[in-house]
Structure formats: C-alpha cells, structure tokens
C-alpha positions as CSV (number, residue, x, y, z in Angstrom):
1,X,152.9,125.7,25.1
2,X,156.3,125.7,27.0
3,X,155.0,123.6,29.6
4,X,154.0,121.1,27.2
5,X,157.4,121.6,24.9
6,X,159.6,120.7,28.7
7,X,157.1,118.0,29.1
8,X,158.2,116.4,26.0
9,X,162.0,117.2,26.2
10,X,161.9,115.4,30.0
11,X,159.6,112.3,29.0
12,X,162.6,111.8,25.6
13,X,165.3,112.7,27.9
14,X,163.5,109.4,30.2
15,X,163.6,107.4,27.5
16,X,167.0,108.0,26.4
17,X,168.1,107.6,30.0
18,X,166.7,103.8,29.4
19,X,168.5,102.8,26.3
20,X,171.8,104.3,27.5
21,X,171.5,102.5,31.1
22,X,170.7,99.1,29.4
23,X,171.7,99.0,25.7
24,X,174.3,100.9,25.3
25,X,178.1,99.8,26.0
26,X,179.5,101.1,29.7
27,X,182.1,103.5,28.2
28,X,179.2,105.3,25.9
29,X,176.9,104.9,28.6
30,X,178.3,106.8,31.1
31,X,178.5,109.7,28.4
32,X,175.4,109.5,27.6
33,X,174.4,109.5,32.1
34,X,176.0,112.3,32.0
35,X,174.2,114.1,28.6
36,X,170.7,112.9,29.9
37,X,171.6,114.4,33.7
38,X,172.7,117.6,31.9
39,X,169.0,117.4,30.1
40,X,167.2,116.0,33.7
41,X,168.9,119.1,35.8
42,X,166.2,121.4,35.2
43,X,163.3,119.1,36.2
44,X,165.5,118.3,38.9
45,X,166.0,121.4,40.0
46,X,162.4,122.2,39.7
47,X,161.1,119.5,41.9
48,X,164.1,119.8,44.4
49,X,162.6,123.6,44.8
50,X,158.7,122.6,44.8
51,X,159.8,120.1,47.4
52,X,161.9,122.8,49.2
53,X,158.5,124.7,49.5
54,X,155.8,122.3,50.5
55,X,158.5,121.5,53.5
56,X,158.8,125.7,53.9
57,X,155.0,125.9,54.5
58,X,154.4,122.6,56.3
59,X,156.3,124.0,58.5
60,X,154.7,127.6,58.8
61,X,151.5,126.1,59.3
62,X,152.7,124.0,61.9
63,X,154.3,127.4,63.2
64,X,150.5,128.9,63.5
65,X,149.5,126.1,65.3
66,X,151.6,126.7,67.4
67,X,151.2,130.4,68.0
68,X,147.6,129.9,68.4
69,X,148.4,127.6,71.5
70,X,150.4,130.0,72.8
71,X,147.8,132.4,72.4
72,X,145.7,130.7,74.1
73,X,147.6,129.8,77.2
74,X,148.3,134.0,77.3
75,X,145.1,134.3,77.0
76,X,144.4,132.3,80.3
77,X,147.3,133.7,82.0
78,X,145.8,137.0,81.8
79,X,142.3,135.6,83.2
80,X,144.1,134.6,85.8
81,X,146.2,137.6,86.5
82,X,143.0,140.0,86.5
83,X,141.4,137.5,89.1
84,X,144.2,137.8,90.9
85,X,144.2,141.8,90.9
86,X,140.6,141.7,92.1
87,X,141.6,139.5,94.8
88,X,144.2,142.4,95.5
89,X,141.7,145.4,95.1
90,X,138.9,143.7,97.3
91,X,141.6,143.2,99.7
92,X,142.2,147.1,99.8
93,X,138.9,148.1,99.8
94,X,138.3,145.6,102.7
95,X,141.6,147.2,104.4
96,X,140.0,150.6,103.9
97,X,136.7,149.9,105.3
98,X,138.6,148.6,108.7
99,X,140.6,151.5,108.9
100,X,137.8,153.9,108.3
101,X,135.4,151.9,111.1
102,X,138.5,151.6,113.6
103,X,139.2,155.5,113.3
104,X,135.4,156.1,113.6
105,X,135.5,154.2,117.0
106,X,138.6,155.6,118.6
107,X,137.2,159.2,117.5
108,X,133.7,159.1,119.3
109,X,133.0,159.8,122.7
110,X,130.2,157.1,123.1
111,X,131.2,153.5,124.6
112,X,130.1,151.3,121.4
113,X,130.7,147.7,120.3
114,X,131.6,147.1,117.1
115,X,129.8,144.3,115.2
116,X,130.4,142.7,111.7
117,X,127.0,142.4,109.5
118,X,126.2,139.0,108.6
119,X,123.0,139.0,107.0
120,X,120.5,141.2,105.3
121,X,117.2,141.3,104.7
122,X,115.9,144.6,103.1
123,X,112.7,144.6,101.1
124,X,109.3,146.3,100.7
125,X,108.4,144.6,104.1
126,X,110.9,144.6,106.3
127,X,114.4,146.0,106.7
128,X,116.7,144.7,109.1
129,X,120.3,143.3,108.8
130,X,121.8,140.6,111.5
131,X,124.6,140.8,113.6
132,X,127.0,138.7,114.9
133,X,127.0,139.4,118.6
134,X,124.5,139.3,121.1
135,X,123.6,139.2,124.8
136,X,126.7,137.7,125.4
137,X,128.8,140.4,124.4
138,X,126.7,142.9,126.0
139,X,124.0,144.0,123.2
140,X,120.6,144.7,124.6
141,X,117.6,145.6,122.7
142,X,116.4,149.2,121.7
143,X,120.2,150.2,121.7
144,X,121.5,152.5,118.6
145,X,123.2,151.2,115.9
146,X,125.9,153.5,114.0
147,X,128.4,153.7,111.6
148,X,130.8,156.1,110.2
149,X,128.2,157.3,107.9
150,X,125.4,157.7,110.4
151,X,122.5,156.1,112.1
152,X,121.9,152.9,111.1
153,X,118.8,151.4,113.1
154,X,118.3,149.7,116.3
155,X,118.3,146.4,118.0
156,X,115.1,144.5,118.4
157,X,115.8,140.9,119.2
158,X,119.0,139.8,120.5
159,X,120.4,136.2,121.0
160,X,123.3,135.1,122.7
161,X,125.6,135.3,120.0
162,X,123.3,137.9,117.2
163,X,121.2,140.3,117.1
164,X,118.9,141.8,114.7
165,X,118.5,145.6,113.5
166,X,115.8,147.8,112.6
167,X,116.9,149.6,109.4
168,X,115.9,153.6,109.8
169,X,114.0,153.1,106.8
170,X,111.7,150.5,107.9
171,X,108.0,151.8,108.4
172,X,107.9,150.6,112.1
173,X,111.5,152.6,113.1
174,X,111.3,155.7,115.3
175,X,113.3,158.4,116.9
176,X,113.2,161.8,117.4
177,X,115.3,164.5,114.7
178,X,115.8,167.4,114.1
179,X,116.6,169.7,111.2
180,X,120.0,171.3,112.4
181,X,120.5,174.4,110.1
182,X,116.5,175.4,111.1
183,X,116.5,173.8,114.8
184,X,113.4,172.3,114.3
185,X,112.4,168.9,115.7
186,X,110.3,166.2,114.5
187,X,109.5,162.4,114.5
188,X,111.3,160.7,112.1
189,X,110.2,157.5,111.0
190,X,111.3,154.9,108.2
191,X,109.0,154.8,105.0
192,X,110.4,151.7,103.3
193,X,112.3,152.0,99.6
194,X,111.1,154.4,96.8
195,X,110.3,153.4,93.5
196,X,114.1,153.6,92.8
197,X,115.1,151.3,95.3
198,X,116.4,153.8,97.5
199,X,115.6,153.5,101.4
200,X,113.7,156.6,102.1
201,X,112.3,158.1,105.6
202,X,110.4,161.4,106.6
203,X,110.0,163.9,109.4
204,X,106.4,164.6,111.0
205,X,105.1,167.3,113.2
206,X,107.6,169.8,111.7
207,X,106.8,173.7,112.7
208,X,104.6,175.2,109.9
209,X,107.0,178.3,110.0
210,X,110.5,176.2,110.1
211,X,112.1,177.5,107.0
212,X,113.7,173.8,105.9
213,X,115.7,173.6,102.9
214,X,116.9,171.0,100.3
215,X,119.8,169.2,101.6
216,X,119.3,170.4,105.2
217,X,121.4,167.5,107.5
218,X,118.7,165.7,110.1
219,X,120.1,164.4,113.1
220,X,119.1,163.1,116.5
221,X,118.0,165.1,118.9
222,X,118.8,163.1,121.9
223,X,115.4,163.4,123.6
224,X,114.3,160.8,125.7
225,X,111.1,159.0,124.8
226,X,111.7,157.0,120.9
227,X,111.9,153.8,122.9
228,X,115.7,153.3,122.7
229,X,119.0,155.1,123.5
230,X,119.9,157.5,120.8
231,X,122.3,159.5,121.9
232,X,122.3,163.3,120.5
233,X,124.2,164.5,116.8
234,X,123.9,161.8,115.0
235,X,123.8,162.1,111.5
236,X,120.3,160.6,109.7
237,X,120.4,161.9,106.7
238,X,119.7,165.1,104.6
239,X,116.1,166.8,103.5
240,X,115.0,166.2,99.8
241,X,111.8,167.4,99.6
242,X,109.3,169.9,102.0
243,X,105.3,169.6,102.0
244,X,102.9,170.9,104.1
245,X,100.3,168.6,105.8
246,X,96.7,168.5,105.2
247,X,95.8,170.3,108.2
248,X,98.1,172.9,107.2
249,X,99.7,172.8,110.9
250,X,102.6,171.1,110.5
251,X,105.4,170.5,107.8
252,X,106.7,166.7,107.1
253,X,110.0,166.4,105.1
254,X,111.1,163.3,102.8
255,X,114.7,162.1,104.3
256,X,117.5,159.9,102.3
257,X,119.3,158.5,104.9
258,X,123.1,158.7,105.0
259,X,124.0,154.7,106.0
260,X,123.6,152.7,103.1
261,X,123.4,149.4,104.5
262,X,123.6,147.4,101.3
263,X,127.6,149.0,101.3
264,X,128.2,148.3,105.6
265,X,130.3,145.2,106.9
266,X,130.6,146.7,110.1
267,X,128.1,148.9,112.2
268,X,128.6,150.1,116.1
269,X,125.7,149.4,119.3
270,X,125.7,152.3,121.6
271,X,125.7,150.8,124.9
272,X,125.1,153.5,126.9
273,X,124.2,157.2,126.2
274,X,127.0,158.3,128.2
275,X,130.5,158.6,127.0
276,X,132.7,155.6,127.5
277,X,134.9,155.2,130.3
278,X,139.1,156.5,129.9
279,X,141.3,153.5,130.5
C-alpha cells in the first residue's frame, strides 16, 4: 500500500514537473523546479542507490571470475611443481642407487664389471634381463652376475656390445649353495614365479638330518662344477619353507632370492674367480 501511495505521489509530482516547465511563467517556474525536485529527491535517491548496487555486484561477479582464473592457473602451477619434485626425488633415488652399486664395487675383492640393465624379460617362461656390454668389454658367457643385494644370474649369450642373463629363478639356472647357519650344501636351481608373482627357487639333495630353519641365508658354495664361475659367499637368498622328499633321503628347501631384478639398473660380471688385481 506504500509502494503504490509513492508511486502516485512520483507519477503527480511528473506531471506537475510538465506544467511548471512549459505553462507556467519562468519566475514561478523555477519555484515550482525546485518544489517538484524537493518531491523527485526520494525517487532519486532510490534509483541513484539501486543503480549504486547493480554496479557493486557487477562488479563482484566479475571479481569471481576472476578468482576462479586465478584458481585455476594455481591450480596448474602446483601440477607443475609436484612434477617437478618427482623429477627431484627420482633424481635422488637414482643418485642413491649409484652410490650404493659404486661402494659395492670398491668393497669386494672380486675383479667385476659393472653393467647397466637395459631390458627385461621376466615371465612364467623365461627370466633373463639384457645388458649393455658384451664381448667387447670383456664379458664371457657362464660368468656370475651380482649386485649389492646378491646373486643375480648368469650370462648365456653375449654380443659385442650386450649380453643376456639367466635370472636365478629361471627353471634352467644352476649353481651349487649352501645353507650357512647348518653348513649343508645343495643344488639350487630357479623354479620360475609363485602364484604371487614373486621369483622363487629351491635347494635339492639337502642332508635328511640338516637341521634348516626359516630364514636361514643360502649362499654359494664356490664349488667347481655348476657350469660357470661363481665365486664362494654370495648371498642367494633366505629359506622359507623345509620338506622332505619322497624318498625320504634328502631335504629340498623353497628359496626367495635376495636380487629383485624388477628394482636393479645396474648388476656386476665376475670375470674371474680370483680377486682383482691392486693398481
């Protein structure tokens, strides 16, 4: 009802505007200008405000436009920040892995040659990775292949330039072990992945009356006669389960083996059984 009242005083107050501007003489109409703008203020007023408002939240929104923009562009900043921290942390874990393989080198006795892996090819069949060196940088076949975290394999078929390696846990590797807290010796050979994906081997022709434990570390014996140089203490793996043959003469033992090659860059030949020369 005062909305429609104000509606009526400003549409008059129009109208009187009219008759003042255009019949009235200019002495009594600039009295009556100024009576109609004291009337008119209000409405004035009121649209000058409404006006002052619409511009106040044009411009907010314009304001969360832009903040969204500027979201955004954070948003990839900080893509391209983490990208750039995982470049970093590959880096160090790269930087490790050399420093670790280099003191691994300068700490064994044995004259090796160390090798970056540059292929691998691990499944139900066949487990092997390739290296890149060959014949020309001295690699032979049936040499042992090592790392930091043990026995790796052995080469097979060398090139000029790579070599391949028989994983320990392929079904066709060999070499003789033994159990070092029971010295007792055995065959080891490779018996392919388990049904967890694991690479797994086992040790034959164990003495019935070896008392072999869980967790008991397997190494290589050093005995001459697994068709390749493996020189003596290296590290295989570790005992995870015992069983007694069918015959009942012998014990065999399920072996994870310590070198996981999916995690190697860079593995070591043994080129001779003998320690390397001092400079």
């Amino acid at each position: 009802m005062i909305f429609r009242n104000r509606k009526l005083v400003y549409t008059a107050a129009a109208g009187l505007l009219l008759v003042v501007a255009f019949v009235l003489p200019s002495s009594l109409s600039l009295k009556g200008k100024g009576a109609v703008r004291g009337v008119m203020a209000p409405a004035e007023r009121g649209t000058s405000g409404l006006g002052q408002r619409l511009s106040e939240a044009v411009s907010a929104i314009r304001g969360i436009g832009g903040a969204v923009e500027e979201n955004r562009e954070l948003s990839h900043e900080l893509v391209r920040l983490q990208a750039e921290l995982n470049k970093l942390g590959d880096v160090e874990i790269e930087n490790l892995r050399l420093r670790r393989a280099l003191d691994f080198h300068q700490s064994q006795a044995l004259a090796m040659i160390p090798c970056d892996v540059i292929s691998r090819n691990i499944s139900g069949w066949w487990n092997a990775v390739r290296i890149g060196k060959g014949r020309a940088d001295g690699i032979e076949e049936n040499h042992a292949v090592i790392s930091p975290d043990g026995l790796v394999g052995k080469t097979i078929e060398v090139s000029k330039h790579t070599s391949e390696v028989l994983l320990v846990s392929d079904p066709s590797f060999r070499v003789s072990a033994k159990i070092e807290r029971a010295n007792s010796f055995g065959l080891l050979r490779g018996e392919g992945a388990n049904l967890k994906g694991q690479p797994m081997a086992r040790i034959d022709f164990i003495d019935k009356d070896a008392e072999i434990r869980i967790g008991d570390d397997v190494v290589t014996s050093g005995l001459s006669g697994e068709g390749g140089v493996f020189p003596k203490g290296v590290q295989i793996g570790r005992v995870v389960k015992v069983h007694q043959n069918d015959s009942g003469l012998f014990q065999y033992a399920e072996i994870a083996p310590r070198a996981t090659v999916s995690l190697l860059d860079y593995v070591f030949i043994v080129s001779t059984s003998s320690p390397k020369e001092s400079p």
